[in-house]
N, C-alpha and C positions, 0 to 999 in steps of 0.2 A: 677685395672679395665681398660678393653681396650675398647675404643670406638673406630667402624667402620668408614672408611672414608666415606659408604653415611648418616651415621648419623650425623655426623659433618659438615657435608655440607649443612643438611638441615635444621640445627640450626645456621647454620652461612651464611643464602642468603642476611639477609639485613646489609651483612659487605662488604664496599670495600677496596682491600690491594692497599699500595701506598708502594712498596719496590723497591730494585737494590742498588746502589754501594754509597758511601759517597761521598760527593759535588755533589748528581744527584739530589738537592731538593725535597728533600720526606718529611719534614718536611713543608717548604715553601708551598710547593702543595696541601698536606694536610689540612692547617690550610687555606689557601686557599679558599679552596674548601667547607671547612667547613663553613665559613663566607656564602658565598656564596648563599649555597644552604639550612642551615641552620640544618647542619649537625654535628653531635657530632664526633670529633675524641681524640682516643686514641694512645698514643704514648709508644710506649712499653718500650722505653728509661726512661721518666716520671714513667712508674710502675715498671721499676727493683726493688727498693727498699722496697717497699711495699712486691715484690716478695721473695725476699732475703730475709726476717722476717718469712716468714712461708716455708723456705725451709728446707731439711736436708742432714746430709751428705751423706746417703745410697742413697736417689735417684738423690739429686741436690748436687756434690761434688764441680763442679766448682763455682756454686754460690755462695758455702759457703763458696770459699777459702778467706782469711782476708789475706793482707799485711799490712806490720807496716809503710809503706811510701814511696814516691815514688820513691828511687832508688831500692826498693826491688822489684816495680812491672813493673818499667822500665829496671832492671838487668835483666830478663831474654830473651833468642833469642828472634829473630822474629818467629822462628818454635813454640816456646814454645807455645809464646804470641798468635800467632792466633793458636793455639790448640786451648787455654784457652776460647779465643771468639770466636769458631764454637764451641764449646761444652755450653758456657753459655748460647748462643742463642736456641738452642737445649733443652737445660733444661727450659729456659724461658717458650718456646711454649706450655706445657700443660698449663700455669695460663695465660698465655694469650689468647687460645682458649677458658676457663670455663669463663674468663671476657668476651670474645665476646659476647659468649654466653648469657650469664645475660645481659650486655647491648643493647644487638640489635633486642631483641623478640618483640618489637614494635616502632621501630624506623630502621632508617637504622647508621653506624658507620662507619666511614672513619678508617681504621689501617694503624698508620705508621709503619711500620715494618722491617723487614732482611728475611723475605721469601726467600728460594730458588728456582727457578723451582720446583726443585721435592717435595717440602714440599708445593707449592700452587697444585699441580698436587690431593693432598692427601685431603687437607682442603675446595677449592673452585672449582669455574668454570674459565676460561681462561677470561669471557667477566667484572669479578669483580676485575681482578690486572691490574695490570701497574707496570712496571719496567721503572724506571728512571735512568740513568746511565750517569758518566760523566769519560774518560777518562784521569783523571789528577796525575802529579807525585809530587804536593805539598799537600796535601790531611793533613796534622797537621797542619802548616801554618793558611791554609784555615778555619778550625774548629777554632786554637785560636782566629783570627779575628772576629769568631761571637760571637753576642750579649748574643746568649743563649747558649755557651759553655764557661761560664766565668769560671765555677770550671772546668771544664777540663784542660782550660790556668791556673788556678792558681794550678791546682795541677802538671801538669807537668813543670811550672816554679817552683815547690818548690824541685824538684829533684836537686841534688849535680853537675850536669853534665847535666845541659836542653840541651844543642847541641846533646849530647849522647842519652839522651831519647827520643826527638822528631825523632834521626835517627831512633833508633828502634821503635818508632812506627811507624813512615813514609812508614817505610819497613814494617813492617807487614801488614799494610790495605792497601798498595797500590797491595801487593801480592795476598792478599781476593778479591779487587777489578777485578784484570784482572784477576783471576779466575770464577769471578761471570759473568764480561763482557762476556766472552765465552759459560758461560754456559748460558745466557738471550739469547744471539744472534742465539744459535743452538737451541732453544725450539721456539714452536710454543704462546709466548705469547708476547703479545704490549708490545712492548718498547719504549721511546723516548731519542735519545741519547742530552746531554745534549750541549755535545763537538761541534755540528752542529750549536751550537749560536741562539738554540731557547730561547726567550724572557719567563720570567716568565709567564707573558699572553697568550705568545701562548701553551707552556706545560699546563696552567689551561683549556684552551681551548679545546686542544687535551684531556687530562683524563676527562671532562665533556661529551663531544663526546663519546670516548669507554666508560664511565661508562652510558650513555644515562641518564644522571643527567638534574632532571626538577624542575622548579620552583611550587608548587601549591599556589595559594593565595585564600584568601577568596576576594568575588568580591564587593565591598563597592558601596554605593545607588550615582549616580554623576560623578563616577569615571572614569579616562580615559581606566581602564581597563574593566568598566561595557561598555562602549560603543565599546571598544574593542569586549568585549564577543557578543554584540548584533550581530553587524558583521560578526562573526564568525559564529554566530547561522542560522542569514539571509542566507549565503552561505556554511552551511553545507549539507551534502547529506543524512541528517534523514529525509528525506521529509513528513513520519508520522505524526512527533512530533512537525517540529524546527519553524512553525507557531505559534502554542500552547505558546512553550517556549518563542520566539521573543516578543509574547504580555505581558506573565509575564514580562521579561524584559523591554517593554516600559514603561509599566506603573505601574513598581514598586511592582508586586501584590507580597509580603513578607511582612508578621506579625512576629513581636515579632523576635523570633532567625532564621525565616526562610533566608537564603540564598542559593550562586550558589559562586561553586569554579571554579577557571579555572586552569587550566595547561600548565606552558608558559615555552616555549625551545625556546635557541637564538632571543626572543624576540617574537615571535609567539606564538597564543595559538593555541595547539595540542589536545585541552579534556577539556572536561568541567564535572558537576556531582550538584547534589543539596542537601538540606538536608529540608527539607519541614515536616508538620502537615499532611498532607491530600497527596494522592495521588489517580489515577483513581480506587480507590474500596469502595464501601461502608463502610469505617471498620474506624470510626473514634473513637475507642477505642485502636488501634493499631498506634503507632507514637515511635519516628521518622521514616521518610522514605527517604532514600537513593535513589534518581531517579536521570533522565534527565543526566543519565551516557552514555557518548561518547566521543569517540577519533577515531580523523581523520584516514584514511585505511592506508593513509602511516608511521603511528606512532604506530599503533596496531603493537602488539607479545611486546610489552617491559614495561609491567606492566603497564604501564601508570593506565589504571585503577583503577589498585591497590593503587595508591599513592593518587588517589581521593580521594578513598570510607577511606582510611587512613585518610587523612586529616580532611574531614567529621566525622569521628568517632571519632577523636581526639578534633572536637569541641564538639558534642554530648557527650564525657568524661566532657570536662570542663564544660557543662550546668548541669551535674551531671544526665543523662539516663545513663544506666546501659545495652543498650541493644538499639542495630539500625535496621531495617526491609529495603529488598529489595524484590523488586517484579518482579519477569521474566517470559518469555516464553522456558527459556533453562535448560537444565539440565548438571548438570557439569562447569559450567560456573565463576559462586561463591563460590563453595564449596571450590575454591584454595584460596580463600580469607580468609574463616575460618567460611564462614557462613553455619548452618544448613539447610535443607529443612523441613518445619514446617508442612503445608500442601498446597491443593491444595484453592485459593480463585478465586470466579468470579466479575470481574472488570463491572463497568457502561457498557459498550457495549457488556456481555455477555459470553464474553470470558473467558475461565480459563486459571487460570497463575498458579504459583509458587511461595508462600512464602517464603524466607528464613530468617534467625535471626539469630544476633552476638552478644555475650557478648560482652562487651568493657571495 
């Protein structure tokens, strides 16, 4: 079975790849980022195994190759050996696109990976990778010395000739390397090269930025962030509503599970969203309601949104609703979110709106 590359792309939007060359901290970054922003990553290194188990040898041959130990899979060239690993990685990529897959259809998932140019060009968008690249010619060395390459060091010190084995590997990924360096630097995707003596902070930084990675929190009664959000609210430019909102906010007006999320990037909040019993319509048989949804003009086009009414729906999952309501005057607007158009309802002042409803 072949799956389209727009097919694959639009089952795989809430995945970001973290690839490029070995010693460019793709792991570091990753996990990173993941802490962070509180973001699940998968490490494709971590699922070969699993992979390996359910492979075979008509479609996955290299996966399945078995050496008896390490001077058998350190005996072969450097030509061999990176055949061996541009074809494993190759083979990998269909179970690691069907795990994206499964794992990211309501959440988002950081991928640490070996993409190349032309394999993200096929799977994603340019604004969900990052290429990390470090131009180094001790590239084994490097790997032994970390913490979580301890069976890589132990398995290439148990070869008959470690000086021998470490050359040919040394040689073969530093070869992948400055072939991949070449090929990041002539493609139109973000790289950060590692060799320029950027700080691990500042790389989390920069892929924070191009991923336009935001904090959402629920906004707690007292909080330095509830008084945050008032502020926020006081001089935002909803000038309709953000009175309305401001006095909920002063005086606490939230029963039971009702709350207000915010949306905070580089310490700023960019968006706010609520999840309420009641909102401006007669319909108090209809609940929850998803309102008081806004993000600043200059943060709009970057889902932000999306990761509200997300968050929102993910606490409405755990109060155990089965289904959240938004109310608009637009069309098109939430449909990319996943909500249906119900019908048409007329709110307190007359007006008709727009019902829409999402399973959760």
């Amino acid at each position: 079975m072949i799956f389209h590359d727009n097919v694959v792309k639009e089952y795989l939007k809430n995945v970001y790849f973290i690839s490029g060359t070995p010693c460019g901290g793709k792991t570091t970054v990753s996990r990173e980022l993941g802490k962070r922003y509180g973001i699940t990553v998968y490490d494709i290194d971590e699922a070969f195994a699993a992979h390996q188990n359910i492979c075979d040898m008509e479609h996955q041959p290299n996966m399945c190759g078995q050496f008896r130990n390490a001077d058998e899979f350190f005996g072969r060239t450097a030509d061999e050996y990176k055949k061996w690993l541009i074809n494993n990685t190759r083979e990998q990529l269909d179970f690691v696109l069907l795990d994206l897959i499964r794992l990211s259809q309501d959440k988002k998932v950081i991928c640490d990976c070996h993409l190349t140019p032309e394999e993200a060009d096929r799977v994603t968008e340019s604004s969900r990778v990052i290429f990390l690249i470090n131009d180094t010619t001790d590239i084994v060395n490097a790997y032994c010395d970390r913490i979580d390459h301890t069976d890589f060091r132990d398995y290439i010190y148990s070869a008959s000739d470690v000086e021998k084995a470490k050359a040919v590997c040394n040689e073969t990924l530093c070869s992948l390397s400055r072939e991949r360096i070449s090929s990041i630097k002539n493609s139109d995707y973000f790289y950060i090269d590692r060799k320029n003596g950027k700080t691990i902070e500042e790389t989390v930084q920069l892929a924070a930025k191009h991923f336009g990675l935001i904090t959402v929190s629920k906004v707690e009664r007292g909080s330095a962030l509830a008084q945050e959000l008032l502020q926020f609210v006081e001089n935002c430019s909803w000038y309709e509503v953000k009175e309305h909102i401001a006095e909920m906010l002063r005086k606490w007006e939230f029963t039971d599970w009702e709350c207000m999320f915010a949306a905070v990037e580089d310490g700023e909040i960019v968006g706010m969203a609520s999840i309420m019993k009641t909102d401006y319509y007669p319909l108090p048989e209809i609940f929850p309601w998803i309102s008081c949804i806004f993000v600043t003009e200059s943060s709009r086009g970057r889902r932000i949104s999306g990761e509200l009414i997300n968050s929102a729906n993910a606490f409405a999952k755990e109060l155990g609703f089965t289904k959240t309501y938004i109310p608009t005057e637009y069309t098109g607007l939430y449909e990319k979110y996943g909500y249906t158009y119900i019908r048409d309802i007329v709110n307190y002042g007359g007006d008709t709106d727009r019902l829409y409803a999402k399973e959760i």
